[in-house]
GUMAR-547276 format. One record per atom (N, C-alpha, C, O, CB): atom name; chain; y, x, z negated. Coordinates in steps of 0.02 Angstrom, whole numbers. Each point is the difference from the previous one (the first is absolute). Glycine has a CB too. Example, Ala and Ser with C-alpha at 12.3 -4.5 7.8 and 13.67 -1.06 7.14 Angstrom:
<drendos>
 atome chaine  north   east     up
     N      A   -284    660   -390
    CA      A     59    -45      0
     C      A     60     45      0
     O      A     -1     52    -33
    CB      A    -58   -147    -29
     N      A    112     77     98
    CA      A     59     42     -3
     C      A     55    -39    -37
     O      A     55     25     -8
    CB      A    -87     34    116
</drendos>
This chain:
<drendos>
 atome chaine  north   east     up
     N      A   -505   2646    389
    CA      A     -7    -47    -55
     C      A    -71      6    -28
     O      A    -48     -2     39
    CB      A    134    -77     12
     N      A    -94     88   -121
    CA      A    -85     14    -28
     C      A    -12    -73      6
     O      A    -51     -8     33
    CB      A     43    120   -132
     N      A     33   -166     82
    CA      A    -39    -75     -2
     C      A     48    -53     55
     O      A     59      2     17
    CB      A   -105     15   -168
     N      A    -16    -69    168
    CA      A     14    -37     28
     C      A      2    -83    -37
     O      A    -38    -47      9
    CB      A      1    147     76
     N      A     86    -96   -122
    CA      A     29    -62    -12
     C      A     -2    -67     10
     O      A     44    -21     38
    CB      A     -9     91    -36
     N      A    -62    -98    -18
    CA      A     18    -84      9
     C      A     43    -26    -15
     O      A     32     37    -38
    CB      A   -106    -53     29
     N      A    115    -60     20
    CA      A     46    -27    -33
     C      A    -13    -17    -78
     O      A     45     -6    -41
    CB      A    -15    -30    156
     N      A    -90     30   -127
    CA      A    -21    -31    -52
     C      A      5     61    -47
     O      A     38     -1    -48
    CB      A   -111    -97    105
     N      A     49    131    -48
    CA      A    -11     89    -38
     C      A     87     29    -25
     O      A     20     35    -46
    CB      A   -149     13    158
     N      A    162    -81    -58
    CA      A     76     16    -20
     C      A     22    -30    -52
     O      A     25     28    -48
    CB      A      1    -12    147
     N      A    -38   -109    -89
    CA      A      2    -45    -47
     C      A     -4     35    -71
     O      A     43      4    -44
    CB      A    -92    -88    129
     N      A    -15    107    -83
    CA      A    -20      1    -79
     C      A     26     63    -25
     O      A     -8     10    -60
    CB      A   -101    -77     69
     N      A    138    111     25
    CA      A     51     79     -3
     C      A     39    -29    -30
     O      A     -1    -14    -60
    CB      A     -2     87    158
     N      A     55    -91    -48
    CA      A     64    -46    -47
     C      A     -2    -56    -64
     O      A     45    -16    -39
    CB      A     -9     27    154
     N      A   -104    -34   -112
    CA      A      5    -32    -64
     C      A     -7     40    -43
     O      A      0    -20    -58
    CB      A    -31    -69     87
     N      A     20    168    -12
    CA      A    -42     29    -68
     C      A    -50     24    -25
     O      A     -5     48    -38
    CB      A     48    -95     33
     N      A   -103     -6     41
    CA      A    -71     12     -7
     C      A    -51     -8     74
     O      A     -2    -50     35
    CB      A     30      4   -168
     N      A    -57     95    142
    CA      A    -29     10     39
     C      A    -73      3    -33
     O      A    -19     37    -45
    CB      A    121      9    111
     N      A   -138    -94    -31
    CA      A    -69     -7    -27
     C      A    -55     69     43
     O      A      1     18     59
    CB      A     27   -179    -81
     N      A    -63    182    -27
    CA      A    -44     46     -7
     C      A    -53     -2     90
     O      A    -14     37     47
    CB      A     23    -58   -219
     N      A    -19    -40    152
    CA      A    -70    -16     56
     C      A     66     17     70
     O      A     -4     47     40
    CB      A   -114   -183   -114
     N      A    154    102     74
    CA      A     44     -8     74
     C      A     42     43      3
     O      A     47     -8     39
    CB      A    -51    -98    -27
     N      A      0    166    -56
    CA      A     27     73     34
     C      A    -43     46     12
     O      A     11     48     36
    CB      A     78    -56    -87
     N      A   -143     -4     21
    CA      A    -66     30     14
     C      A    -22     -9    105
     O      A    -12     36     49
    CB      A    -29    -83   -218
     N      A     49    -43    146
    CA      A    -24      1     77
     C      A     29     30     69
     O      A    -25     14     54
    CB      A     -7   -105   -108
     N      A    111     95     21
    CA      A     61     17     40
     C      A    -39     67     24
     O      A     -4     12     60
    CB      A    126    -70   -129
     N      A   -155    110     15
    CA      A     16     47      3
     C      A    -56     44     51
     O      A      3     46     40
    CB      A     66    -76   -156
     N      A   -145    -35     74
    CA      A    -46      8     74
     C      A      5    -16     69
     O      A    -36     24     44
    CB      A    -19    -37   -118
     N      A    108    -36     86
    CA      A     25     -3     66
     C      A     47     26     22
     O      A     15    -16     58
    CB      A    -54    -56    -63
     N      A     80    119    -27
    CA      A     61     31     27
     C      A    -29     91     11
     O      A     29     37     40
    CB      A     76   -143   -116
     N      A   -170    134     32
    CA      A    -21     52    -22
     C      A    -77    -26     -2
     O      A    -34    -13    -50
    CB      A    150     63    -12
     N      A   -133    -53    130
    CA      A    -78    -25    -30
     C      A    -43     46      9
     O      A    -55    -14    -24
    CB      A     64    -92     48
     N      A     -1    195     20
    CA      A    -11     56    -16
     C      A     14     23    -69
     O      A    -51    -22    -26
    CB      A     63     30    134
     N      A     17     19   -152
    CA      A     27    -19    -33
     C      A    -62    -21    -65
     O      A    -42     36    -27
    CB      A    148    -59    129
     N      A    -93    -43   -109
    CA      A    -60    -47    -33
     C      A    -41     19      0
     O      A    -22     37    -44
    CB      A     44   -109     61
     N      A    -53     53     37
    CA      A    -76     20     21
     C      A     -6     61    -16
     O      A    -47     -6    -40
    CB      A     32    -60    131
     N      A     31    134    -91
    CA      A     -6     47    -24
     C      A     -1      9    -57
     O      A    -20     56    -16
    CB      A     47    -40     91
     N      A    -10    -61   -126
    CA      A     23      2    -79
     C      A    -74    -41    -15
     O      A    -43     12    -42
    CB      A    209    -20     29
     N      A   -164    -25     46
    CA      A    -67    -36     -8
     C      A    -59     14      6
     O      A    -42    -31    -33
    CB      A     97    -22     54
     N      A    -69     95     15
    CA      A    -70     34     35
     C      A      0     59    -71
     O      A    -44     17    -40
    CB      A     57    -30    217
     N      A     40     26   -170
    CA      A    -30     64    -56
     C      A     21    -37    -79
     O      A     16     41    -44
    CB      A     19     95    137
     N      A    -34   -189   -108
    CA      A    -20    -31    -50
     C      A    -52     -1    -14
     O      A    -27     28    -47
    CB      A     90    -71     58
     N      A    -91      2     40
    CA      A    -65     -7     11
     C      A    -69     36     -1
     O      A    -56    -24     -6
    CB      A    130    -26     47
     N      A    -51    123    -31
    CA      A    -15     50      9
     C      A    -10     44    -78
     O      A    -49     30    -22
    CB      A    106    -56    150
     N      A     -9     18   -148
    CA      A      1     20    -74
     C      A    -64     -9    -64
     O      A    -17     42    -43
    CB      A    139    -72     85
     N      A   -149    -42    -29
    CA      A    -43     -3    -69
     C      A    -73     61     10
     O      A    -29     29    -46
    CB      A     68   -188     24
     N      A    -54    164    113
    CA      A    -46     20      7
     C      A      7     91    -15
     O      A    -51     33      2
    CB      A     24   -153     76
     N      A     96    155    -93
    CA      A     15     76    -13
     C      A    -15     24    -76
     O      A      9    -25    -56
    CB      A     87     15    149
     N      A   -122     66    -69
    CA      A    -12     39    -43
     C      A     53     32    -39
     O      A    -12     25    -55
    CB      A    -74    -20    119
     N      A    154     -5    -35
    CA      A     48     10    -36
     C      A     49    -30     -5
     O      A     -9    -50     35
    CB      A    -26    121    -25
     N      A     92    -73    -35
    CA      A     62    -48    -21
     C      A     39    -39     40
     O      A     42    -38    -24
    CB      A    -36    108    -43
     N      A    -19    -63    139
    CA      A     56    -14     43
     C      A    -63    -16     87
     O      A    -59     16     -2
    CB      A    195     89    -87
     N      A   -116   -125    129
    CA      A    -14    -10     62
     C      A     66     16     28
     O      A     52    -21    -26
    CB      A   -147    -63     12
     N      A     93    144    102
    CA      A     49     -2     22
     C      A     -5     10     77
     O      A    -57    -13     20
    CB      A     97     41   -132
     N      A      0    -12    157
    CA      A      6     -2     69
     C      A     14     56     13
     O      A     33     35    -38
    CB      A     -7   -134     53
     N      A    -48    118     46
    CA      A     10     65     13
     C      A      9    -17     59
     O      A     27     44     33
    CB      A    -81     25   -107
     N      A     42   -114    101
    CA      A      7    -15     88
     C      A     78    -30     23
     O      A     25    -54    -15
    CB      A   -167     14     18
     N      A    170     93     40
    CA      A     80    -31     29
     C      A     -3    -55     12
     O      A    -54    -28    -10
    CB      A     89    108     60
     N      A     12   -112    -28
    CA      A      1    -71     14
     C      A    -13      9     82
     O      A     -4     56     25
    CB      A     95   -107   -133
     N      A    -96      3    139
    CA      A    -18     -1     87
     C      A     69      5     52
     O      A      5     10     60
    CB      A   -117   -100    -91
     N      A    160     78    -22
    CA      A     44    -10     37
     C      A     93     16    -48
     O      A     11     15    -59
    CB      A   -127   -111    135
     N      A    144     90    -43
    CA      A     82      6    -31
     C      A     18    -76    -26
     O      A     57     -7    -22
    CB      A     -8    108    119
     N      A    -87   -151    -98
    CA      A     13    -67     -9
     C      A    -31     -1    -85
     O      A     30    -15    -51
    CB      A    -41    -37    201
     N      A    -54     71   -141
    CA      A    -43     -6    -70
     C      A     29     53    -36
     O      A     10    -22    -57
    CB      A   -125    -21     96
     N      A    136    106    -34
    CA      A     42     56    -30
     C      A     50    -35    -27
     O      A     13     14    -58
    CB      A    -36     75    132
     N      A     64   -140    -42
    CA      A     58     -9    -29
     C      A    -37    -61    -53
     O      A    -11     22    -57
    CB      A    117     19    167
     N      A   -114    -74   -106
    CA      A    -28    -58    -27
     C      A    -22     23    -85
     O      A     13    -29    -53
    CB      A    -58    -18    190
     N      A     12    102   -123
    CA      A    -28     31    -47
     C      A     50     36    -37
     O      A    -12      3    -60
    CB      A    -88     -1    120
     N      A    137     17    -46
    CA      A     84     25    -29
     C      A     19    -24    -35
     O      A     -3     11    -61
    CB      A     41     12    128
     N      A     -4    -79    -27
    CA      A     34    -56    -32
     C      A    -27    -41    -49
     O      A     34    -35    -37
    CB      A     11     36    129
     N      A   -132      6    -95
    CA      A    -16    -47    -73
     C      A     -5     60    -38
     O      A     -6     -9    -60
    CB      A    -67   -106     91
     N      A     75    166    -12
    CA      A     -6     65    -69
     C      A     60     -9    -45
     O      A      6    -14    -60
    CB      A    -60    118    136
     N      A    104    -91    -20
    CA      A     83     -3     -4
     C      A     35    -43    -51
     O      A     49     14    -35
    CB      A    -57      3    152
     N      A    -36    -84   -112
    CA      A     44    -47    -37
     C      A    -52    -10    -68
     O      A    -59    -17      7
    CB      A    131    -52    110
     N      A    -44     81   -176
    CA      A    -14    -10    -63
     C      A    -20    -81    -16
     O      A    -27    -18    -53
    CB      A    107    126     32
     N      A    -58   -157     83
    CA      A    -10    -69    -29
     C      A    -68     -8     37
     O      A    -37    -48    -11
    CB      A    168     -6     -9
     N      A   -147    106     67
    CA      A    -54    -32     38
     C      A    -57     35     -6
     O      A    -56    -17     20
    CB      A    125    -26     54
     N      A    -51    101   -107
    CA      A    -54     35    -16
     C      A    -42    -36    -86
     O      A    -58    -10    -18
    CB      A    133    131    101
     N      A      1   -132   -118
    CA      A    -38    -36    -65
     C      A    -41    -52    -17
     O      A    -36     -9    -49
    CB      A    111     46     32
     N      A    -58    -97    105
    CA      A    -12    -43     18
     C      A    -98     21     30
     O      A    -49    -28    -24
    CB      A    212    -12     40
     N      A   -163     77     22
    CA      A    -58     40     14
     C      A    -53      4    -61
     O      A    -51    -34     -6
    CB      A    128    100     86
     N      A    -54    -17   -122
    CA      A    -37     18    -60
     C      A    -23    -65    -44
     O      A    -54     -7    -29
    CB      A    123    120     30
     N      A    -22   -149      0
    CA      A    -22    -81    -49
     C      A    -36    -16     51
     O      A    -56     12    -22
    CB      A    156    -67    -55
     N      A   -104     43    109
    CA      A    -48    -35     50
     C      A    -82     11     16
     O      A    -47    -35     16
    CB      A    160     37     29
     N      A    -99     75    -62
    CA      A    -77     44     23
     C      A      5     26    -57
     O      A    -17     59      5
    CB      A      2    -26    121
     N      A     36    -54   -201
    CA      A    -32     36    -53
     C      A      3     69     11
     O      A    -57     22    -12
    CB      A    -13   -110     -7
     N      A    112    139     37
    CA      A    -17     62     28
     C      A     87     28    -41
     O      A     47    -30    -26
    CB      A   -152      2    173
     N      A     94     76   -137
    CA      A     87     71     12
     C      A    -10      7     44
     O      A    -57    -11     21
    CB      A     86     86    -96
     N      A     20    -52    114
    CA      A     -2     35     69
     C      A     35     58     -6
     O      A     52    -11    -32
    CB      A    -57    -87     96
     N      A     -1    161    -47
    CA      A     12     48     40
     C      A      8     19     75
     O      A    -33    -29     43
    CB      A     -6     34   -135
     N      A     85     46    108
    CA      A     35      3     45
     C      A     21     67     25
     O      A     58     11    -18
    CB      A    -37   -113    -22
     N      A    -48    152     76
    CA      A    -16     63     29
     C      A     54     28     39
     O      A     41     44    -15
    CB      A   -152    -77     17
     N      A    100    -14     72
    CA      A     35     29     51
     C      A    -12    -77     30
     O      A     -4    -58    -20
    CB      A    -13    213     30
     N      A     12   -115     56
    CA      A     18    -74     53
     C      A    -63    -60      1
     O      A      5    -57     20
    CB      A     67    146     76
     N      A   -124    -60   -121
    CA      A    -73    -32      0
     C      A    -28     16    -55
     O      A    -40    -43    -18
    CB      A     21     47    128
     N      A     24     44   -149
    CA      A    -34     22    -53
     C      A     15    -64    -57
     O      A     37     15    -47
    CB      A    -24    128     82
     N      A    -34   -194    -33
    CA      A     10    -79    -64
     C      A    -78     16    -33
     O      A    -54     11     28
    CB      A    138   -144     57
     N      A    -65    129   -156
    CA      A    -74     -7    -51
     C      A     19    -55    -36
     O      A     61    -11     -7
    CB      A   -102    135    -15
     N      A     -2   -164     -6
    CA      A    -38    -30    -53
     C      A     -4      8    -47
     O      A    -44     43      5
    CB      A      7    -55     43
     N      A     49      7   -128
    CA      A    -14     28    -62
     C      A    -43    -59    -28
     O      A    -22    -49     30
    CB      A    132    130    -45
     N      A   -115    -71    -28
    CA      A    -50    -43    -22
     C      A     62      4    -78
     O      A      2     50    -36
    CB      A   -166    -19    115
     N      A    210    -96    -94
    CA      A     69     -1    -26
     C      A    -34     35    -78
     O      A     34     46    -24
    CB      A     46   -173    102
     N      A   -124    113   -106
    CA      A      4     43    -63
     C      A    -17     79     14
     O      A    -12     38    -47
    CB      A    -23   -148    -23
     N      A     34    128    130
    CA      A    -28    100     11
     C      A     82     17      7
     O      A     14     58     14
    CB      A   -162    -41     83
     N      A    204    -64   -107
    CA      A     68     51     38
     C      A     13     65    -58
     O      A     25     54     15
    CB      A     56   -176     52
     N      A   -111     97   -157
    CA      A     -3     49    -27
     C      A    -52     48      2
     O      A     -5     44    -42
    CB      A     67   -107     -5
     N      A   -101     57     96
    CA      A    -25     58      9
     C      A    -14     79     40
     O      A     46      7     40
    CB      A    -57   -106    -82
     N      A    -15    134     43
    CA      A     -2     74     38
     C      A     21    -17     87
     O      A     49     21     31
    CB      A   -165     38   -127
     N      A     62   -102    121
    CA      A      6    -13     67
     C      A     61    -23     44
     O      A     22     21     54
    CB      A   -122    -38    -93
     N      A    123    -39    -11
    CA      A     75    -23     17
     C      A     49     53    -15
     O      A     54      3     29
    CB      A    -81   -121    -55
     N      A     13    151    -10
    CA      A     72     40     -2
     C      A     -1     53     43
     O      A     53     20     24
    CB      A    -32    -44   -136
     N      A    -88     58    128
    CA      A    -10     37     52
     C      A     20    -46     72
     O      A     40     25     40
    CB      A   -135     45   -117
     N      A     73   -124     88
    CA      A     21    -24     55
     C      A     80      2      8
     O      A     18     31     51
    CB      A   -124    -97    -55
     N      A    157     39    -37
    CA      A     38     -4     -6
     C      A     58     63     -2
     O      A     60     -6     10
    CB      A   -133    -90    -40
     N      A     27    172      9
    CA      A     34     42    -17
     C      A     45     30     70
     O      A    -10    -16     58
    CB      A    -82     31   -166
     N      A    138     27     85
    CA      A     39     19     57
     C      A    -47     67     47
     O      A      6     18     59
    CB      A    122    -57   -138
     N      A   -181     66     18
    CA      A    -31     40     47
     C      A    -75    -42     49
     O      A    -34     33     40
    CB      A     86     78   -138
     N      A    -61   -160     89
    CA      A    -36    -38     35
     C      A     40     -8     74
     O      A    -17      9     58
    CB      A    -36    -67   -174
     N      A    127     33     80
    CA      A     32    -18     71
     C      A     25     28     54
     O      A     28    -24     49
    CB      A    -14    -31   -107
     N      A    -36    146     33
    CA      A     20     53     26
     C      A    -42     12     56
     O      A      7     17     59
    CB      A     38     20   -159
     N      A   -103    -53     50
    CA      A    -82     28     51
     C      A    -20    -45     33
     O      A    -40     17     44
    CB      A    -13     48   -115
     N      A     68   -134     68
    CA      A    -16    -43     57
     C      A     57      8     81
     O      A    -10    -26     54
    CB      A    -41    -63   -173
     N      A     95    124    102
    CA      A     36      9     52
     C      A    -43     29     76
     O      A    -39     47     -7
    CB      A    136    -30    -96
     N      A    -87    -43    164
    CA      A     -5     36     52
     C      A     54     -2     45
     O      A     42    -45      4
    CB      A   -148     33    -22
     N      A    103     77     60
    CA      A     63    -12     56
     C      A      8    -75     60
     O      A     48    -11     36
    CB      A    -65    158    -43
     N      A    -28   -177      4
    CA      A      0    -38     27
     C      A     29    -92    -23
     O      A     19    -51     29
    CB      A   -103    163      9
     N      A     72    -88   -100
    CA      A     39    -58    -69
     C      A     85     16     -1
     O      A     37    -27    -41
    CB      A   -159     37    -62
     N      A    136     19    135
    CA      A     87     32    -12
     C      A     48    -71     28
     O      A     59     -5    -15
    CB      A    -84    168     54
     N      A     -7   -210     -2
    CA      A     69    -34     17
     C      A    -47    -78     -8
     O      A     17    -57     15
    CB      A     75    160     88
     N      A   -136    -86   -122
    CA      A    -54    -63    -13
     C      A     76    -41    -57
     O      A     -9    -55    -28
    CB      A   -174    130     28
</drendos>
């Protein structure tokens, strides 16, 4: 399961509307590897010299790997991410998550990040079942 649910969080599913702040929080406590990672390299961002801040470091474990998946994975939680930290996100391999800085996605860097030959050359044999 990527999130851990409350009754209340269900509540507001079935009505329809799910408030911003309390899927957010869901999402730092269900994915708080995850977060925190989206966050640090937010953070990280105003001080770069170029368009994006990103990670290059695996996760520690098969727990934070997945965690980190599953908020890539899901389009509601990643969009949820990006509003939150003012950011785009990008998405490599199993650890490879960047930062854009949301007006550079039209630019050189993002599309290189993004390109399929980027995603070629970040490959190692050791990323194969990551």
């Amino acid at each position: 399961m990527s999130l851990t649910v409350s009754p209340e969080l269900v509540q507001q599913a079935s009505e329809g509307s799910v408030d911003e702040a309390d899927f957010l929080a869901c999402v730092r406590t269900s994915l708080p590897y995850a977060y925190e990672l989206v966050g640090r390299l937010a953070g990280e961002l105003p001080g770069q010299p170029r368009d994006f801040a990103d990670n290059q470091i695996p996760p520690a474990d098969a727990g934070e790997q997945g965690q980190l998946l599953r908020a890539m994975a899901s389009t509601a939680i990643r969009e949820a991410l990006e509003r939150h930290f003012a950011v785009k996100l990008a998405f490599q391999n199993c650890h490879r998550v960047a930062v854009f800085r949301p007006e550079s996605v039209v630019g050189e860097q993002y599309r290189r990040f993004i390109s399929r030959e980027s995603q070629v050359l970040n490959q190692q044999p050791e990323f194969v079942d990551c």
